[in-house]
Every structure is written in structure tokens, then in C-alpha cells.
C-alpha positions in Angstrom: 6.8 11.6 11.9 8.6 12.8 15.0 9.5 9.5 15.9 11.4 9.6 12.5 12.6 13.1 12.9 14.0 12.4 16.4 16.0 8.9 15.0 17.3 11.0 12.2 18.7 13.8 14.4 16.4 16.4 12.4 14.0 18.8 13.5 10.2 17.9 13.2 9.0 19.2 10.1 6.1 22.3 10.4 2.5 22.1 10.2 -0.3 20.7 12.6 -0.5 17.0 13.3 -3.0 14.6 14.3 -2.4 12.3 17.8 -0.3 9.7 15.0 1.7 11.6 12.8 3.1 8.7 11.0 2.2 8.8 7.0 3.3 5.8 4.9 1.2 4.0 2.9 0.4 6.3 -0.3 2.2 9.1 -2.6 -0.1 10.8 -5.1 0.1 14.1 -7.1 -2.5 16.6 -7.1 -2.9 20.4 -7.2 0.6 20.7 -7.9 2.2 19.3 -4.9 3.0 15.7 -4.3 1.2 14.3 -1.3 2.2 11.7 1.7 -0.8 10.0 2.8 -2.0 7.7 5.4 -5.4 6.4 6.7 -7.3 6.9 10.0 -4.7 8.6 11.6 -1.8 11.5 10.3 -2.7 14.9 8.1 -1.5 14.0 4.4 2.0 15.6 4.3 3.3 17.7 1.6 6.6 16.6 -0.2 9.2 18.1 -2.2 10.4 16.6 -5.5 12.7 14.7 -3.8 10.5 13.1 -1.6 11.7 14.8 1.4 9.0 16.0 3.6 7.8 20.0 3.5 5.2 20.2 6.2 2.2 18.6 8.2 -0.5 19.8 5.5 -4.4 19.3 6.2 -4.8 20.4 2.3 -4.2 24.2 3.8 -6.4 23.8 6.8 -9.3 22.8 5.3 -9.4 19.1 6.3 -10.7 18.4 9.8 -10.4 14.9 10.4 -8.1 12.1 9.4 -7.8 11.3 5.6 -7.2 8.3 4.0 -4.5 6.2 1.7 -6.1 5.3 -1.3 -8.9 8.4 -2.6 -9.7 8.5 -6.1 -9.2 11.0 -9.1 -12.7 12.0 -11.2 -11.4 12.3 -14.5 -14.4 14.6 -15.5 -13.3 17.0 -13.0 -10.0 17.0 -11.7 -11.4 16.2 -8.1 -10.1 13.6 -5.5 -12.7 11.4 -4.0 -11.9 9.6 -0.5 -13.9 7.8 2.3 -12.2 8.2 5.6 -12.3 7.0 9.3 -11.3 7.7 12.6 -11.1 5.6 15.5 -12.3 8.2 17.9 -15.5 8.5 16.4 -16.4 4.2 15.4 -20.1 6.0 14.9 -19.2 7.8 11.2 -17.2 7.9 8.7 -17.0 10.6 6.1 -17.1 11.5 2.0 -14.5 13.5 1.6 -13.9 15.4 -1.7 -10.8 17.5 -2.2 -11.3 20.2 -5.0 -8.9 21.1 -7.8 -7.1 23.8 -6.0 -6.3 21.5 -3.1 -8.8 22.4 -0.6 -11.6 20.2 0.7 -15.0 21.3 -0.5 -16.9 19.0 0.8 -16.6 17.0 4.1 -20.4 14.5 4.3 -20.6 12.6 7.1 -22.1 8.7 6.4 -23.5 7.0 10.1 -22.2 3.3 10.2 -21.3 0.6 13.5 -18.4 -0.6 15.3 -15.9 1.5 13.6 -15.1 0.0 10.3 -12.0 0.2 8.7 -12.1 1.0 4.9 -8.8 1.0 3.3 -10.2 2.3 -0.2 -13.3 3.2 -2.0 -14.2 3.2 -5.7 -15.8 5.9 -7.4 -17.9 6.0 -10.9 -19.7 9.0 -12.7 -22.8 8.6 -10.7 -21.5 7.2 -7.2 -18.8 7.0 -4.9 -18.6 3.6 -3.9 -18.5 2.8 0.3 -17.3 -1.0 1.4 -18.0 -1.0 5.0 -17.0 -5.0 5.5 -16.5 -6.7 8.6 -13.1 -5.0 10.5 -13.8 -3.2 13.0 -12.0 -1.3 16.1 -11.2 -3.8 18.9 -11.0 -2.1 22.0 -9.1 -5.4 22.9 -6.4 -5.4 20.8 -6.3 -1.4 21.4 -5.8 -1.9 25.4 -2.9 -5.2 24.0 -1.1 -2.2 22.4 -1.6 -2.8 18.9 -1.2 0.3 17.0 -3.4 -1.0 14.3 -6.8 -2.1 16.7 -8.6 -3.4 14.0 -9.9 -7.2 14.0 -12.4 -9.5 12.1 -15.9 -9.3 13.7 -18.6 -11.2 12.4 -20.9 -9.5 13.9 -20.7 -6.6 11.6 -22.7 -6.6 8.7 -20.9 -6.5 5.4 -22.5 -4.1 3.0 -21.8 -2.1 -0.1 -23.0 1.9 -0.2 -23.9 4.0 -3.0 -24.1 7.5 -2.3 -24.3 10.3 -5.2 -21.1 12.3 -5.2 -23.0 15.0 -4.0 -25.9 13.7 -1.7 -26.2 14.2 1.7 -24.5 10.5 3.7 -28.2 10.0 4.9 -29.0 9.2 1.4 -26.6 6.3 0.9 -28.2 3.0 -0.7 -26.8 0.0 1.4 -26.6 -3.6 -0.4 -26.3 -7.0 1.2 -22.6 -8.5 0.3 -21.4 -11.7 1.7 -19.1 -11.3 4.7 -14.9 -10.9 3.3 -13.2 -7.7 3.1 -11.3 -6.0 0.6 -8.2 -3.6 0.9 -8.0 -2.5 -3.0 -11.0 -2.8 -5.4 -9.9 -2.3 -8.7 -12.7 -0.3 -10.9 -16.2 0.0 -11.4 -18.4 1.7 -13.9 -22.1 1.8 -14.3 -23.9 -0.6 -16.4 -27.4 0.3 -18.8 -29.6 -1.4 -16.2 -28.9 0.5 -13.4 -26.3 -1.5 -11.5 -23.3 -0.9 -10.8 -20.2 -4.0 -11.6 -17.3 -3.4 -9.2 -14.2 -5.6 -9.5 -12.3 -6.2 -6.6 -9.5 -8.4 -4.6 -11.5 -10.1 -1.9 -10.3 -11.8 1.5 -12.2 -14.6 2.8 -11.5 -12.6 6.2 -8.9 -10.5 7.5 -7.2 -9.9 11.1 -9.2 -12.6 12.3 -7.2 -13.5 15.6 -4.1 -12.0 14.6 -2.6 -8.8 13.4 -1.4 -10.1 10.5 -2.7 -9.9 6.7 -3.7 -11.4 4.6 -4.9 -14.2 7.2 -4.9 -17.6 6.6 -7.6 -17.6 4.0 -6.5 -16.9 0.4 -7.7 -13.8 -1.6 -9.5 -13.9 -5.0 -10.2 -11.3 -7.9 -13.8 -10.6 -8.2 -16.6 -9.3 -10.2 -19.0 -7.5 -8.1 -22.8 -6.8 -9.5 -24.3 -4.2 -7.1 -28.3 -4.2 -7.8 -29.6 -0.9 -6.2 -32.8 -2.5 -7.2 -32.5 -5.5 -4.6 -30.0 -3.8 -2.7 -28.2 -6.8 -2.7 -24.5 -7.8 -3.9 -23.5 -10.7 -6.8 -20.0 -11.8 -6.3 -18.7 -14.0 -9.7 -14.7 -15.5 -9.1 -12.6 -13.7 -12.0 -9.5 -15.5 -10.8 -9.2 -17.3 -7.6 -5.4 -17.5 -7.9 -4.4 -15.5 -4.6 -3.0 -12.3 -5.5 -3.6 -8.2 -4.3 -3.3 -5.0 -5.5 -4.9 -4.9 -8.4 -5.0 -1.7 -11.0 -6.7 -0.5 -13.9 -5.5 2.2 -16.5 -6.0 5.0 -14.7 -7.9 6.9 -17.1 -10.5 4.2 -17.5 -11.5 4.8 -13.6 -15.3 4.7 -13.2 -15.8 3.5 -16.9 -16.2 -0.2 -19.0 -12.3 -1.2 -19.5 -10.5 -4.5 -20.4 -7.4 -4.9 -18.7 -6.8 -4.8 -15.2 -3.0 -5.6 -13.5 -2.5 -8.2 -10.1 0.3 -9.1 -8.0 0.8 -12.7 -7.1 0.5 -13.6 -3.0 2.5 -16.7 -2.1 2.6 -18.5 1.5 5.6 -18.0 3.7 6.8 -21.2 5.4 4.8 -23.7 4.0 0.8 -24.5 3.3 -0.1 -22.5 6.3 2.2 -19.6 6.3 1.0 -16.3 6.0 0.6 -14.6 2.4 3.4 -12.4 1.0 4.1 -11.1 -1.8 4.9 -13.6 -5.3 7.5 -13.6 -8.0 4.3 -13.8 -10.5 2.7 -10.5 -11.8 -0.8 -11.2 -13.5 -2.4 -9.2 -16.2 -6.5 -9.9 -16.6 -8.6 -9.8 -20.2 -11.5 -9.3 -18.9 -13.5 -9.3 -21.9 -11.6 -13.1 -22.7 -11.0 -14.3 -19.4 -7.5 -15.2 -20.4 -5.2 -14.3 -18.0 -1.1 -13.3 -18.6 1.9 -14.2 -16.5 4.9 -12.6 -15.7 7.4 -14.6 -13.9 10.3 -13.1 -11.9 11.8 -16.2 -10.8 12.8 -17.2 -7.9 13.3 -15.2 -4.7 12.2 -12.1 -6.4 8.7 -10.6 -4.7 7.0 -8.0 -6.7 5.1 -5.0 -5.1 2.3 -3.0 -6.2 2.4 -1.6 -10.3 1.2 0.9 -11.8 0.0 1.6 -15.7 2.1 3.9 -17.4 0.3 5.1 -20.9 2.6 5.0 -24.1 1.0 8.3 -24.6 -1.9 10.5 -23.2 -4.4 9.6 -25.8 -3.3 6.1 -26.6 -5.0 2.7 -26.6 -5.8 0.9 -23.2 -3.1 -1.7 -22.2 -0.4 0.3 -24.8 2.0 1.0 -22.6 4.2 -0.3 -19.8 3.7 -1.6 -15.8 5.9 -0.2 -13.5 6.6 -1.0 -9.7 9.2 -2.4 -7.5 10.8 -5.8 -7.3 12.3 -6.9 -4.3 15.5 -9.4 -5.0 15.6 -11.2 -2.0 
């Protein structure tokens, strides 16, 4: 950001920015360039290999709005999926696919309420996957100078989309979830019958009179049954152990798969402390329901891993998990 830029005695780095220029929440490959990216707010910015920052980069001009944190890689074609949001605009958000020569091909707008803020989305051969849950921009907490103005509202609707990769947003299928919110689902694939399961970490609420997350409600993996049919969502606890960021192996996105990787959430301060991150790292058999443990002991905190494949073509869950530990 220029903030940064300005603290580090540097000049800003090229390219055109958006009104926030801040981009921290996500690194990715794709199209041969490594990738800085945020949601609702900064361009993704372009990397070198080591990690310093190249240029503001809208994808070579071909994005127009904001992007998002967390889109999602079709395997069958080498495409990145995303759903993003603005604040400007609370009225729409959009499907955004970037193609595999780094340039957005496709840029669908979907009409929704109150400005929802998606974090992620989930994607399967069929669908992309839209969670349009109940936080939503508060003008309120906008005017109180939060730089984040998003807050519980339970007046918004919680509902799951399915719109065909490449149907127009007006075409989206909405179904009926109850009201929580989700940062990270985890995967989903498409079952015989026409629904669609979609395993997630869900939030009894979120930013519900605070700024702060997870609030004071504790989180739970779940297996979601979305029935186009009813248009209505199933929710069935997995594990309601509170953890986040849960992952697949990657190359199992949008298909049936086994195993799927959690870190543990712990409270801070006592039984009504907020959630941070645990010493505990979790991995799921979800065929068994047994669940593994990792245990880091004591003041350690684990962040976010990742699957790393023993090789390309090798069995799911051979391999190793890697992320950060924090020794605090």
C-alpha cells in the first residue's frame, strides 16, 4: 500500500489502485505470476519471487471492480473462479472468472441486499457456489471509522446460490440456509441426485456488536446438503469442536474426497474471551468420522495449512501439511 510504502521510505509501487490499496489476506499462483490479493477493496498485486511487490495489477486491466481473497482453481480448465463485492455498490455482487492467460473473461453481475460480505465461494463441475449470509455493510460502523463496516444483521436473509459457471447471475437458484456465516467452506462436489453437499466452517454469527471475529459464539465443521429441488439447505455437525480454516487436497476441489485439514480455535482470557487461534491441528475422515489430532503444546498457535501432495499423481492424504506456527 502507500501507507506501507511511505513507512518504509520507498516509492509506491506502479499500477492503478483502487480507493484502499492495502492487499493482505491471500497469495496464490496463476498464469505464471504470483498474486497478492485482497477482498472488496485493492487490485490483486503482482509479486516477484521474493515476495516483494512488482505493481498495482487488475489482471492487465481487464478487471473492473474489486476482487476477492479466496477464488478458486477449476482443475478441468486451468481457470480461477471468484465471487466478489464492493461496498459502493451493496446492490450486486459479481462472478468473476479469470482465464488461463491471466485476463478476466468473464465479469456476471448477481443482484442481492444490504451489501453482503462473502469472504469465499466454492466451486464444483456444474456450479459456482454463492453464500450470501447475514454480514452486511453498516453504514454505522462506516460513519464510527471502522475500516471493515461490516456487522451481523438479522435481517438479512441467509441463502445459498447456485449459478452455472456460465449462466447469466439472473439465473442463480437461491436455497433457504439457517442464519450463521461462514468465512472458509472447505469443498463440495455434486452428488447422483441432483444436490449438491458442501462442507464448511460455520459461525453461529459473526461481527455481531463488535468488530471482532470470531464473536462469542463458537464455530463448527459442517456438512451442507443443498437440494435445488426444495431450494432449501440441510446442515449435519461433522465436528462441533471450534476450529477455522479448513482445507481439502487441492486437486479433489469440486469432487467426492476423504480428508479434509482444520485448525483448532481456543478462547483468549477465559470462557468468554474471544477465539484465536489453538495449539491443536485437526485432520477429518470423512468417510469414518474419526477425527486426528496434532498437538503443538503449549503456547504454540497454529495458522492456516495447506496439503502438499507426495507426488502429482499420488493417493489423497499421501503427503504432508504445511503452514506456520506461531511460538508465543
Amino acid at each position: 500500500s502507500t501507507a506501507v510504502s511511505k513507512a518504509l521510505g520507498e516509492a509506491p509501487a506502479p499500477g492503478p489502485r483502487q480507493r484502499s490499496d492495502t492487499v493482505n489476506t491471500n497469495v496464490l499462483g496463476h498464469a505464471g505470476k504470483t498474486w497478492a490479493l485482497v477482498e472488496a477493496g485493492g487490485y490483486p498485486v503482482e509479486l516477484d519471487d521474493e515476495l516483494q511487490t512488482v505493481a498495482h495489477n487488475p489482471f492487465e486491466g481487464s478487471l473492473k471492480g474489486s476482487f476477492t481473497a479466496h477464488p478458486h482453481l477449476d482443475t478441468a480448465t486451468g481457470e480461477l473462479h471468484a465471487i466478489c463485492y464492493d461496498a459502493t455498490d451493496p446492490n450486486t455482487i459479481r462472478h468473476v472468472v479469470v482465464g488461463v492467460d491471466g485476463r478476466v473473461r468473464r465479469e456476471e453481475p448477481i443482484a442481492v441486499k444490504h451489501g453482503p460480505s462473502i469472504h469465499d465461494c466454492m466451486i464444483t463441475p456444474q456450479y459456482v457456489i454463492v453464500l450470501d449470509l447475514p454480514v452486511t455493510f453498516s453504514m454505522p460502523a462506516l460513519v464510527a471509522g471502522y475500516t471493515f463496516p461490516y456487522r451481523w444483521n438479522p435481517a438479512h436473509r441467509a441463502r445459498v446460490g447456485l449459478l452455472r459457471k456460465d449462466a447469466p447471475g439472473s439465473s442463480i437458484l437461491w436455497c433457504a440456509v439457517d442464519p450463521c456465516y461462514v468465512f472458509h467452506p472447505c469443498n463440495a462436489f455434486e452428488n447422483a441426485d441432483g444436490t449438491v453437499t458442501l462442507d464448511v466452517v460455520a459461525h453461529a454469527t459473526m461481527f455481531d456488536g463488535g468488530y471482532n471475529g470470531p464473536s462469542a459464539e463458537a464455530s463448527a465443521f459442517e456438512r451442507w446438503t443443498i437440494d435445488p429441488a426444495t431450494q432449501k439447505v440441510a446442515r449435519k455437525v461433522i465436528d462441533a469442536t471450534a476450529q477455522e480454516f479448513p482445507r481439502p487436497d487441492e486437486r479433489r476441489l469440486g469432487q467426492p474426497y476423504r480428508w479434509a485439514y482444520t485448525a483448532g480455535l481456543q478462547r483468549e482470557g477465559g470462557p468468554d474471551g474471544p477465539f484465536v487461534a489453538d495449539q491443536r491441528l485437526y485432520r477429518h475422515d470423512l468417510e469414518t468420522g474419526e477425527r486426528a489430532v496434532h498437538d503443538f503444546g503449549p503456547r504454540h498457535h497454529v495458522g492456516e495449512f495447506v496439503f502438499v501432495p507426495r507426488t502429482p499423481g499420488g493417493a489423497e492424504d499421501d503427503g504432508w501439511l504445511m503452514g506456520y506456527v506461531v511460538d508465543a
